[in-house]
PyMOL Python script that loads the backbone (N, CA, C, O; Angstrom):
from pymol import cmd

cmd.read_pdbstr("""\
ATOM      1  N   UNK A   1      35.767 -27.550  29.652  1.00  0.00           N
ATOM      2  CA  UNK A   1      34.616 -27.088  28.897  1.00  0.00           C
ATOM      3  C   UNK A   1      34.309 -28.095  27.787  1.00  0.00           C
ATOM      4  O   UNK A   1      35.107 -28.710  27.079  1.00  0.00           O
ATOM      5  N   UNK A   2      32.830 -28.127  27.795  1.00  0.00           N
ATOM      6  CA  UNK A   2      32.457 -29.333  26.498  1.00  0.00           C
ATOM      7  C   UNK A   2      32.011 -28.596  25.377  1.00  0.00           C
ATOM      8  O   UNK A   2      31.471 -27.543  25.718  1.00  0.00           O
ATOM      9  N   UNK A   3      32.050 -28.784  24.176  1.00  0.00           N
ATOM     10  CA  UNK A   3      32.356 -28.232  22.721  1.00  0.00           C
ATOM     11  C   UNK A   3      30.802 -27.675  22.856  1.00  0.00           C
ATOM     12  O   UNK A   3      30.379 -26.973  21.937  1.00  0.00           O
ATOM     13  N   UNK A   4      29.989 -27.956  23.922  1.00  0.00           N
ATOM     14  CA  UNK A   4      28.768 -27.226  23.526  1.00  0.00           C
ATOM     15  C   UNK A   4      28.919 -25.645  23.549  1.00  0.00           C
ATOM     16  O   UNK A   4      28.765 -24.690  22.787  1.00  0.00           O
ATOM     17  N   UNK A   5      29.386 -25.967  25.123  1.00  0.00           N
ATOM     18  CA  UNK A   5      29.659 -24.292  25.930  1.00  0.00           C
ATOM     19  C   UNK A   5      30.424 -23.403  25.035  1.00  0.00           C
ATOM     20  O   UNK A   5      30.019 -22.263  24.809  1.00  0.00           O
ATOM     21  N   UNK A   6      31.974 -24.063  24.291  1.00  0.00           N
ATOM     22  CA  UNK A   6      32.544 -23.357  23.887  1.00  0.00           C
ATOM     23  C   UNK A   6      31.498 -22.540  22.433  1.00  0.00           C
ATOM     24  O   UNK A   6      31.389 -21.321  22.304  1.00  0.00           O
ATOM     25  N   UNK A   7      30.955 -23.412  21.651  1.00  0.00           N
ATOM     26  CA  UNK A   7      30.635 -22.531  20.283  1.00  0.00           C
ATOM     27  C   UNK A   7      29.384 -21.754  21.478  1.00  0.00           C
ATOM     28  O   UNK A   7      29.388 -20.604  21.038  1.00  0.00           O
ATOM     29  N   UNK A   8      28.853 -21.748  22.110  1.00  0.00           N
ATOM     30  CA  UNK A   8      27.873 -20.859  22.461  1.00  0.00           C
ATOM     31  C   UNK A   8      28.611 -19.625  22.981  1.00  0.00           C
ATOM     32  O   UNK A   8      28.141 -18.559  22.585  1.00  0.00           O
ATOM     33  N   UNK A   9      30.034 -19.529  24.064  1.00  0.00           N
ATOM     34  CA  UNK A   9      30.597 -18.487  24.174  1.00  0.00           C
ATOM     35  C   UNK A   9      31.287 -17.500  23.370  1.00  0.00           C
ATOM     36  O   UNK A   9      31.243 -16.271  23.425  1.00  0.00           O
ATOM     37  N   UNK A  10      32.236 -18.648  22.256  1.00  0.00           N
ATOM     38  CA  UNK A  10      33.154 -17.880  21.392  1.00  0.00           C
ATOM     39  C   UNK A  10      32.326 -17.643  20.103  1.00  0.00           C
ATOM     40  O   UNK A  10      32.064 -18.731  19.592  1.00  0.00           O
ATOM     41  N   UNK A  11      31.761 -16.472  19.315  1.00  0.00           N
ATOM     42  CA  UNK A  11      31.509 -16.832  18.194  1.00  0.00           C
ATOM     43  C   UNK A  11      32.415 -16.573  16.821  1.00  0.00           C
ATOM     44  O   UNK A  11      33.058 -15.566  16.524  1.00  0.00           O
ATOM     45  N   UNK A  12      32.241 -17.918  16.021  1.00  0.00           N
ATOM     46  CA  UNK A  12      33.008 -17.260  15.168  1.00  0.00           C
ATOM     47  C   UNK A  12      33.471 -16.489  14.395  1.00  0.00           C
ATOM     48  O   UNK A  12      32.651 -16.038  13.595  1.00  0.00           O
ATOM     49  N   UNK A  13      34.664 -16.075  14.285  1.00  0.00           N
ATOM     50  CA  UNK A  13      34.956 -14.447  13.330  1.00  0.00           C
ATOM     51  C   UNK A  13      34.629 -14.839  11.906  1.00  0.00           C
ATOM     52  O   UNK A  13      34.914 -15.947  11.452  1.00  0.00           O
ATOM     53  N   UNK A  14      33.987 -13.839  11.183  1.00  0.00           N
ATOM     54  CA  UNK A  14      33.838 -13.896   9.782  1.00  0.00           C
ATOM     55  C   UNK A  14      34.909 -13.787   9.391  1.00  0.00           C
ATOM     56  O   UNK A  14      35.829 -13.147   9.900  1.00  0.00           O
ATOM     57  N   UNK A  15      34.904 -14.742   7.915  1.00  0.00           N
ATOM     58  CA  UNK A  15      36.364 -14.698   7.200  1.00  0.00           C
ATOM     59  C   UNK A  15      36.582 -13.335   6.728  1.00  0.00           C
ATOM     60  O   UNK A  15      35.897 -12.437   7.216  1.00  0.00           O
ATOM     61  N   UNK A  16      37.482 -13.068   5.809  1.00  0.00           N
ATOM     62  CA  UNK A  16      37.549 -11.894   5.065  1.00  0.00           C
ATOM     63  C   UNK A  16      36.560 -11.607   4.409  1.00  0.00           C
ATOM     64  O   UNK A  16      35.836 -10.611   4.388  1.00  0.00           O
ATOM     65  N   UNK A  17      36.569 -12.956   3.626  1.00  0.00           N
ATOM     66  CA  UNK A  17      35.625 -12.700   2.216  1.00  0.00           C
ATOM     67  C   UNK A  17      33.935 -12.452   2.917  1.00  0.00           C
ATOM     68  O   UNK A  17      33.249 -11.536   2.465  1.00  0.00           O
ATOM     69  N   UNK A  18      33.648 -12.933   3.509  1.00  0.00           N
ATOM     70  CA  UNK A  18      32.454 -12.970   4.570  1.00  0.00           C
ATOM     71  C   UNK A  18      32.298 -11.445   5.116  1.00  0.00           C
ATOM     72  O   UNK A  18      31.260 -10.798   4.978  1.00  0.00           O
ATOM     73  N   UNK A  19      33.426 -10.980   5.729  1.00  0.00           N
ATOM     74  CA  UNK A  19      33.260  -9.369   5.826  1.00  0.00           C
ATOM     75  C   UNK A  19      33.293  -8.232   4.936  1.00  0.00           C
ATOM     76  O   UNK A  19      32.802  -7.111   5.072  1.00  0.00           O
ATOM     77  N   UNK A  20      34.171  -8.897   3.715  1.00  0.00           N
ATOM     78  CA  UNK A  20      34.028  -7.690   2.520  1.00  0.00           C
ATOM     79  C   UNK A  20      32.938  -8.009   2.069  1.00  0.00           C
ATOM     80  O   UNK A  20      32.479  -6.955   1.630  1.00  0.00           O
ATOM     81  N   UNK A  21      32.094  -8.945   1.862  1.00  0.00           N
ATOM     82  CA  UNK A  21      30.664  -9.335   1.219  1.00  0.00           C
ATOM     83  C   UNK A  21      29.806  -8.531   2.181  1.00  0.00           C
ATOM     84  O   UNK A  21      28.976  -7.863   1.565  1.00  0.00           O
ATOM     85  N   UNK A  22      29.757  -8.414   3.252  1.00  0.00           N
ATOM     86  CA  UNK A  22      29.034  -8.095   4.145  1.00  0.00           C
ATOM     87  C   UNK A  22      29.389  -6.310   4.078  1.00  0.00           C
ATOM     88  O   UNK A  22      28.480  -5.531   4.363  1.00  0.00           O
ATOM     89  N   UNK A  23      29.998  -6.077   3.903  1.00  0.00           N
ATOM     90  CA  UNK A  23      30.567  -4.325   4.095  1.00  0.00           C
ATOM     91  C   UNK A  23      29.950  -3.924   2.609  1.00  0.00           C
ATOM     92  O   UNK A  23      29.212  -2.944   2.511  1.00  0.00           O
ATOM     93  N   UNK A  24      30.318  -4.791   1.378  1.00  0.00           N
ATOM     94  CA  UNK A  24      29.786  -4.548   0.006  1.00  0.00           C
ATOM     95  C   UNK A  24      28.331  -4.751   0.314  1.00  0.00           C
ATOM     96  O   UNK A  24      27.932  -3.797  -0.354  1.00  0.00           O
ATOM     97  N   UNK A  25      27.159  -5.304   0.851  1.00  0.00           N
ATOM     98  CA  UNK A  25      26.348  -5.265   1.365  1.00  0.00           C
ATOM     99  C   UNK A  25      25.674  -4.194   2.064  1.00  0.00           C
ATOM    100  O   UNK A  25      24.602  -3.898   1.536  1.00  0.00           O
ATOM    101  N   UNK A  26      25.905  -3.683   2.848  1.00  0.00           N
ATOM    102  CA  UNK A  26      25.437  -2.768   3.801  1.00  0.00           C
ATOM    103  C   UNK A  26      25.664  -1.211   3.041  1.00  0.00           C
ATOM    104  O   UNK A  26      24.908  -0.284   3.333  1.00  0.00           O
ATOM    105  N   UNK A  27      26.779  -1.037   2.046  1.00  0.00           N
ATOM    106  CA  UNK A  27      27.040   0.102   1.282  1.00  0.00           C
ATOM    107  C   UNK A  27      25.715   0.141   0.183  1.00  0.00           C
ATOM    108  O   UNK A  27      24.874   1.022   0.004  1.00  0.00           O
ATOM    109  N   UNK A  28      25.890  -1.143  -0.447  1.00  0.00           N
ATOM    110  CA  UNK A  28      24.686  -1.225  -1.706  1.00  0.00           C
ATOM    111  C   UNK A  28      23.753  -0.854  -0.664  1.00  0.00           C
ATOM    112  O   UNK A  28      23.611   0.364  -0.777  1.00  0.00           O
ATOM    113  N   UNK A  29      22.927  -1.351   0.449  1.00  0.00           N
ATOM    114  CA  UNK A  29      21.467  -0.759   0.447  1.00  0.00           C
ATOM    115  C   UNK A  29      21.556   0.471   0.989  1.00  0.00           C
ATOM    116  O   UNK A  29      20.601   1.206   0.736  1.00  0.00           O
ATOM    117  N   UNK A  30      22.694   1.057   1.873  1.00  0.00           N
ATOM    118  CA  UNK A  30      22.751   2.495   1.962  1.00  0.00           C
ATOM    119  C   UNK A  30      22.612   3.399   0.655  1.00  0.00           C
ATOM    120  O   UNK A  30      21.759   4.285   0.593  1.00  0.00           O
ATOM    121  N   UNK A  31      23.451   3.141  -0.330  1.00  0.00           N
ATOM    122  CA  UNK A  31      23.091   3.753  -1.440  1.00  0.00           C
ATOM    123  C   UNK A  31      21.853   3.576  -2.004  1.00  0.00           C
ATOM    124  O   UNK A  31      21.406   4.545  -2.617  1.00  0.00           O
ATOM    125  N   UNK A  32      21.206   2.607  -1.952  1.00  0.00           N
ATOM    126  CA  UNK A  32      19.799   2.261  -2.199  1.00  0.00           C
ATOM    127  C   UNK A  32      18.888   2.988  -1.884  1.00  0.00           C
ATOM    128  O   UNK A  32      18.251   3.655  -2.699  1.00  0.00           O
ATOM    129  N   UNK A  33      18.663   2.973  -0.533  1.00  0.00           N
ATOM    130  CA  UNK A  33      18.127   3.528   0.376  1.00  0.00           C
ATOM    131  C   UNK A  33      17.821   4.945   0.280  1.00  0.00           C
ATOM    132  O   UNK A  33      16.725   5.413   0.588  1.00  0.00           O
ATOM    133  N   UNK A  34      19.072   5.800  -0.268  1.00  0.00           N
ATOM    134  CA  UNK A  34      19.263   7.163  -0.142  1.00  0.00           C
ATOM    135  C   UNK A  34      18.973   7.730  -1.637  1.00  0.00           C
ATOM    136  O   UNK A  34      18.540   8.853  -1.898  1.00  0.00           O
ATOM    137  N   UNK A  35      19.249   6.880  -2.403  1.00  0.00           N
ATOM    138  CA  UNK A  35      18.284   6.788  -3.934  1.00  0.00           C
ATOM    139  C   UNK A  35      16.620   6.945  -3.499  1.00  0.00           C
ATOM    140  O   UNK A  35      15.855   7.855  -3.817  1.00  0.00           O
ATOM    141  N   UNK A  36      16.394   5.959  -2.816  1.00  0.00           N
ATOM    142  CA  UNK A  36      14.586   5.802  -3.132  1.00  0.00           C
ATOM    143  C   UNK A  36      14.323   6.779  -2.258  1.00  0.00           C
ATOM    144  O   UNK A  36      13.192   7.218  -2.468  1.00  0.00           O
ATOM    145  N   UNK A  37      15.245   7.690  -0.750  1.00  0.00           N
ATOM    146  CA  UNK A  37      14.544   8.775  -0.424  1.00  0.00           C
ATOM    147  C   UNK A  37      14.658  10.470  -1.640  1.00  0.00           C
ATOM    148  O   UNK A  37      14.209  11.615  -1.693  1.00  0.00           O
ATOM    149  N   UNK A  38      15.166   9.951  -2.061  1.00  0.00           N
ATOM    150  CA  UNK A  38      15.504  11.446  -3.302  1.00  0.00           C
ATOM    151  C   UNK A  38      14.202  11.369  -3.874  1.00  0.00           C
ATOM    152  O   UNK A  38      13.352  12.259  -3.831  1.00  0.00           O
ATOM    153  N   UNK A  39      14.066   9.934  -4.565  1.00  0.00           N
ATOM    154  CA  UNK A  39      13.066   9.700  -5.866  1.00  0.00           C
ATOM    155  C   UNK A  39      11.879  10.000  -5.163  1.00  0.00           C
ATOM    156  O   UNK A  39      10.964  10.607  -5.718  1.00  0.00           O
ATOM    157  N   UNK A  40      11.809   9.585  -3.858  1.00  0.00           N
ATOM    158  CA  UNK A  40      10.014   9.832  -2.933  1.00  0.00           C
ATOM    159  C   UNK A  40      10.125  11.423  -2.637  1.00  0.00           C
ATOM    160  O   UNK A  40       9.001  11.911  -2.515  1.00  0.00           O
ATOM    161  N   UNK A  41      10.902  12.118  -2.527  1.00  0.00           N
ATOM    162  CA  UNK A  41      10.942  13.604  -2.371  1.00  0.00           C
ATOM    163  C   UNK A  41      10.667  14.305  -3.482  1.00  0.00           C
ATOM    164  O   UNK A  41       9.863  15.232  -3.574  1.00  0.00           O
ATOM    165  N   UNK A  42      11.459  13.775  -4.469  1.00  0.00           N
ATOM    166  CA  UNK A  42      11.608  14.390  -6.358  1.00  0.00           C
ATOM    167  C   UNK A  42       9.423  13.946  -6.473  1.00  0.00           C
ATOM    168  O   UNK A  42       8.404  14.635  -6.526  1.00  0.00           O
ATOM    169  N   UNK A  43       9.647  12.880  -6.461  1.00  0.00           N
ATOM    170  CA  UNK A  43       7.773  12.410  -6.678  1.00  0.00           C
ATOM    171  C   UNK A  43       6.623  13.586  -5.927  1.00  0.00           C
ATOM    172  O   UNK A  43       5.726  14.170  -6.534  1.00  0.00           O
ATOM    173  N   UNK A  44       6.975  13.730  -4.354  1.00  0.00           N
ATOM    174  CA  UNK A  44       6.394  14.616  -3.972  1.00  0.00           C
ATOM    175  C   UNK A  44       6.267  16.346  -3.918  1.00  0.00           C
ATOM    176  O   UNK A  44       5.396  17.128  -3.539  1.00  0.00           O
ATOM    177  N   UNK A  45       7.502  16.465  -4.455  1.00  0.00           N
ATOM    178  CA  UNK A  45       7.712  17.913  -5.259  1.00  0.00           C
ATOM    179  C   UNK A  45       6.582  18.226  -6.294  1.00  0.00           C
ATOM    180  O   UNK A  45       5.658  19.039  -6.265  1.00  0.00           O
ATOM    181  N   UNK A  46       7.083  17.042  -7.477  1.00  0.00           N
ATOM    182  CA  UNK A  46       6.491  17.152  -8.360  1.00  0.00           C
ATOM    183  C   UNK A  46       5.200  17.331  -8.326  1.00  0.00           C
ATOM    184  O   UNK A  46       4.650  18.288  -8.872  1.00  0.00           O
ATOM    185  N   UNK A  47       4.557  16.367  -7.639  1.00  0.00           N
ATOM    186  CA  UNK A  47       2.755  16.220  -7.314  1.00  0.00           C
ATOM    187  C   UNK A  47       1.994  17.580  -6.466  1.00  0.00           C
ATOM    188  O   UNK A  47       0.894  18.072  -6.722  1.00  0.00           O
ATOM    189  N   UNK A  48       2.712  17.883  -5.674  1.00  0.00           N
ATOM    190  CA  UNK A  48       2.616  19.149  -4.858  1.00  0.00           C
ATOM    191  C   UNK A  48       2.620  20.455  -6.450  1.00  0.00           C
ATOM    192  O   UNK A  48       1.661  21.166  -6.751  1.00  0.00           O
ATOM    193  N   UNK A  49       3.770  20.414  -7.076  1.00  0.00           N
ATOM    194  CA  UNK A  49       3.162  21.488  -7.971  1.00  0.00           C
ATOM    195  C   UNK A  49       2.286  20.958  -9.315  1.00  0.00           C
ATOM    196  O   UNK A  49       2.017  21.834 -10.138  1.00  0.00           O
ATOM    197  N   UNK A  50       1.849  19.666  -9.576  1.00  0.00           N
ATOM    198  CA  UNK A  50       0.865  19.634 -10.387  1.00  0.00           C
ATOM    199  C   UNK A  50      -0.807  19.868  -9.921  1.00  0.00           C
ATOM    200  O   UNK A  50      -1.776  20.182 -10.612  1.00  0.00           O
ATOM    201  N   UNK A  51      -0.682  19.542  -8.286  1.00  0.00           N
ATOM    202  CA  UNK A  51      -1.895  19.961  -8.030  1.00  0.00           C
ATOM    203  C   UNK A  51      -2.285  21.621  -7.574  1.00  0.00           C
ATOM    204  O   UNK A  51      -3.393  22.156  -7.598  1.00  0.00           O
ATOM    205  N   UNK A  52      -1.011  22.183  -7.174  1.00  0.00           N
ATOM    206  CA  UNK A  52      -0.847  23.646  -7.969  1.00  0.00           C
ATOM    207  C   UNK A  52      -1.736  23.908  -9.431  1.00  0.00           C
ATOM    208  O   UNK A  52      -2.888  24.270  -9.669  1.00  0.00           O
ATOM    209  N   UNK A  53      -0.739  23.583 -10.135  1.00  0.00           N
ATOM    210  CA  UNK A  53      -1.135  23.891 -11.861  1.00  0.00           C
ATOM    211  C   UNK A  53      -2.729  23.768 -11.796  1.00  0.00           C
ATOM    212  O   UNK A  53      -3.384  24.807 -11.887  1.00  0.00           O
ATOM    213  N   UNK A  54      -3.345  22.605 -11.649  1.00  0.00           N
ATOM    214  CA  UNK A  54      -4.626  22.414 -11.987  1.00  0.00           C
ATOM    215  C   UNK A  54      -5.486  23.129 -11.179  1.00  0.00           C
ATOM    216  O   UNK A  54      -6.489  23.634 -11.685  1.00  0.00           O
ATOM    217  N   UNK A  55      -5.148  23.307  -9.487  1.00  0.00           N
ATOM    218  CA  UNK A  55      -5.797  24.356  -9.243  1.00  0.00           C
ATOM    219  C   UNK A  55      -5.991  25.611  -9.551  1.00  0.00           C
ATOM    220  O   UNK A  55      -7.059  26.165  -9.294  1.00  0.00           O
ATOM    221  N   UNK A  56      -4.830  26.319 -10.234  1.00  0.00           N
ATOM    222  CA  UNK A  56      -4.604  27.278 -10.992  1.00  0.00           C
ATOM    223  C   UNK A  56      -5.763  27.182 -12.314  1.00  0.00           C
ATOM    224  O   UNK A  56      -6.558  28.052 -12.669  1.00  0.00           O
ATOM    225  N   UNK A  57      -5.647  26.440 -12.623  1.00  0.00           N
ATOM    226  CA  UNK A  57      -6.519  26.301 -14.224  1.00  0.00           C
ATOM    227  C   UNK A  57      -8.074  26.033 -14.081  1.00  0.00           C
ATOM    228  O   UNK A  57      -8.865  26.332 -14.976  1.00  0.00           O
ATOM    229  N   UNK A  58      -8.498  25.366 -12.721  1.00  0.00           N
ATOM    230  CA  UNK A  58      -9.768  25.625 -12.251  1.00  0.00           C
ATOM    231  C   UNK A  58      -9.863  26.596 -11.544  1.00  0.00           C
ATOM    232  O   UNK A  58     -10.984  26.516 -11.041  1.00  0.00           O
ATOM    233  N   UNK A  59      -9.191  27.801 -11.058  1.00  0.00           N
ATOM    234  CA  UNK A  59      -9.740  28.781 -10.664  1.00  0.00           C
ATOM    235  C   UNK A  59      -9.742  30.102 -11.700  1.00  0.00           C
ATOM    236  O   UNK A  59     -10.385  31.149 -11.623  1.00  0.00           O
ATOM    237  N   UNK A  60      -8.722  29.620 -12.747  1.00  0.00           N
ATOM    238  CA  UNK A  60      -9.085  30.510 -13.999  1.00  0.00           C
ATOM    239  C   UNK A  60     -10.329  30.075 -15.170  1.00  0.00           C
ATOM    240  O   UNK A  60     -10.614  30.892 -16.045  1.00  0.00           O
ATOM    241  N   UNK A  61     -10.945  28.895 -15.112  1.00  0.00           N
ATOM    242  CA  UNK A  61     -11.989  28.736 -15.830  1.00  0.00           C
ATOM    243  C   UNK A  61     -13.018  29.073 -15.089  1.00  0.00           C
ATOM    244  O   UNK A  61     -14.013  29.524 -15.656  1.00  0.00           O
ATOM    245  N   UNK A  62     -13.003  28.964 -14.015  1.00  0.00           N
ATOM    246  CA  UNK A  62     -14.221  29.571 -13.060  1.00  0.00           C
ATOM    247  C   UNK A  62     -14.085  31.439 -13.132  1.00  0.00           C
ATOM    248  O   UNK A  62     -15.016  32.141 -12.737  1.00  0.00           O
ATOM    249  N   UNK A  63     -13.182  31.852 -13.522  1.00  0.00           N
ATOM    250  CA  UNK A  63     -13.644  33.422 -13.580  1.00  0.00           C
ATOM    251  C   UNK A  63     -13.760  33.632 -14.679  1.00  0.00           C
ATOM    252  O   UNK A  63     -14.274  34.716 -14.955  1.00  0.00           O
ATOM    253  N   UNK A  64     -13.317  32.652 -15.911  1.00  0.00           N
ATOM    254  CA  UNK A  64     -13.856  32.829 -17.239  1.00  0.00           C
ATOM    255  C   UNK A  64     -15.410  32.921 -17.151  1.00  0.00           C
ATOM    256  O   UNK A  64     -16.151  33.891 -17.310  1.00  0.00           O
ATOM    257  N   UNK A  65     -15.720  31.433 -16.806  1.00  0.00           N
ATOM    258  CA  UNK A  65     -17.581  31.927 -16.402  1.00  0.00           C
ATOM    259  C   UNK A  65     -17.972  32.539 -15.886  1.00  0.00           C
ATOM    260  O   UNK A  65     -19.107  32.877 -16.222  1.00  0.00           O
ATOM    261  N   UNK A  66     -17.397  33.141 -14.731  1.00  0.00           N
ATOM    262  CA  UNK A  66     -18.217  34.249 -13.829  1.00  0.00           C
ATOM    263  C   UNK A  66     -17.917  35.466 -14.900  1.00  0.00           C
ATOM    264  O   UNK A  66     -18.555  36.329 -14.297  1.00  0.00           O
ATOM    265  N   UNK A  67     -17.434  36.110 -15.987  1.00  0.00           N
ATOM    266  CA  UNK A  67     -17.618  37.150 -16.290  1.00  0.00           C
ATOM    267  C   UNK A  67     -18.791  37.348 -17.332  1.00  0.00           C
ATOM    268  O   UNK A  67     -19.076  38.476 -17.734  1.00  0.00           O
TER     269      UNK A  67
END
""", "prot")
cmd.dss("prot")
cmd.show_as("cartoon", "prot")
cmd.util.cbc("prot")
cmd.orient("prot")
Protein backbone atom coordinates (compact mmCIF):
# COMPACT_ATOMS: atom_id res chain seq x y z
CA UNK A 1 0.00 0.00 0.00
CA UNK A 2 1.21 3.62 -0.94
CA UNK A 3 0.90 6.34 1.89
CA UNK A 4 -1.92 7.70 -0.29
CA UNK A 5 -4.36 4.71 0.23
CA UNK A 6 -3.31 4.32 3.71
CA UNK A 7 -4.34 8.06 5.19
CA UNK A 8 -7.54 7.73 3.00
CA UNK A 9 -8.45 4.27 4.78
CA UNK A 10 -7.16 4.71 8.35
CA UNK A 11 -8.32 7.94 9.86
CA UNK A 12 -6.66 9.43 12.43
CA UNK A 13 -7.70 9.06 16.15
CA UNK A 14 -8.11 12.34 17.95
CA UNK A 15 -5.69 12.94 20.68
CA UNK A 16 -7.06 13.26 24.12
CA UNK A 17 -6.86 16.78 24.31
CA UNK A 18 -8.67 16.97 20.80
CA UNK A 19 -11.51 14.77 22.30
CA UNK A 20 -11.94 16.48 25.66
CA UNK A 21 -12.05 19.87 23.60
CA UNK A 22 -14.44 18.37 21.42
CA UNK A 23 -16.82 16.68 24.26
CA UNK A 24 -16.31 20.33 26.21
CA UNK A 25 -17.70 21.54 22.92
CA UNK A 26 -20.70 19.71 22.11
CA UNK A 27 -21.85 20.06 26.07
CA UNK A 28 -21.40 24.06 25.83
CA UNK A 29 -23.82 24.28 22.78
CA UNK A 30 -26.17 21.66 24.24
CA UNK A 31 -26.45 23.79 27.18
CA UNK A 32 -26.74 26.69 24.91
CA UNK A 33 -29.12 25.47 22.93
CA UNK A 34 -31.51 24.42 25.75
CA UNK A 35 -31.02 27.99 27.32
CA UNK A 36 -32.22 29.84 24.09
CA UNK A 37 -35.22 27.17 23.87
CA UNK A 38 -36.47 28.23 27.57
CA UNK A 39 -35.79 32.04 26.81
CA UNK A 40 -37.98 31.63 23.21
CA UNK A 41 -40.78 29.85 25.30
CA UNK A 42 -40.39 32.33 28.57
CA UNK A 43 -40.63 35.33 25.45
CA UNK A 44 -43.67 33.64 24.04
CA UNK A 45 -45.54 33.13 27.28
CA UNK A 46 -44.97 36.40 28.08
CA UNK A 47 -46.28 38.08 24.70
CA UNK A 48 -49.25 35.67 24.56
CA UNK A 49 -50.39 37.23 27.98
CA UNK A 50 -49.57 40.87 27.16
CA UNK A 51 -51.68 40.68 24.19
CA UNK A 52 -54.25 39.22 26.63
CA UNK A 53 -53.92 42.32 28.98
CA UNK A 54 -54.43 44.86 26.21
CA UNK A 55 -57.15 43.07 24.77
CA UNK A 56 -58.69 43.07 28.03
CA UNK A 57 -58.27 46.91 28.38
CA UNK A 58 -59.71 47.52 24.86
CA UNK A 59 -62.63 45.63 25.46
CA UNK A 60 -63.16 47.42 28.79
CA UNK A 61 -62.83 50.97 27.28
CA UNK A 62 -65.16 50.03 24.62
CA UNK A 63 -68.02 49.28 27.21
CA UNK A 64 -66.98 52.33 29.06
CA UNK A 65 -68.27 54.15 25.83
CA UNK A 66 -71.00 52.08 25.01
CA UNK A 67 -72.70 52.99 28.34
Amino acid sequence: MDHASKTRLFKPQPTRTESTRDTTSRVAREIINSELGAVQAKTERLRAARLAREQAQRMAAAARLAK
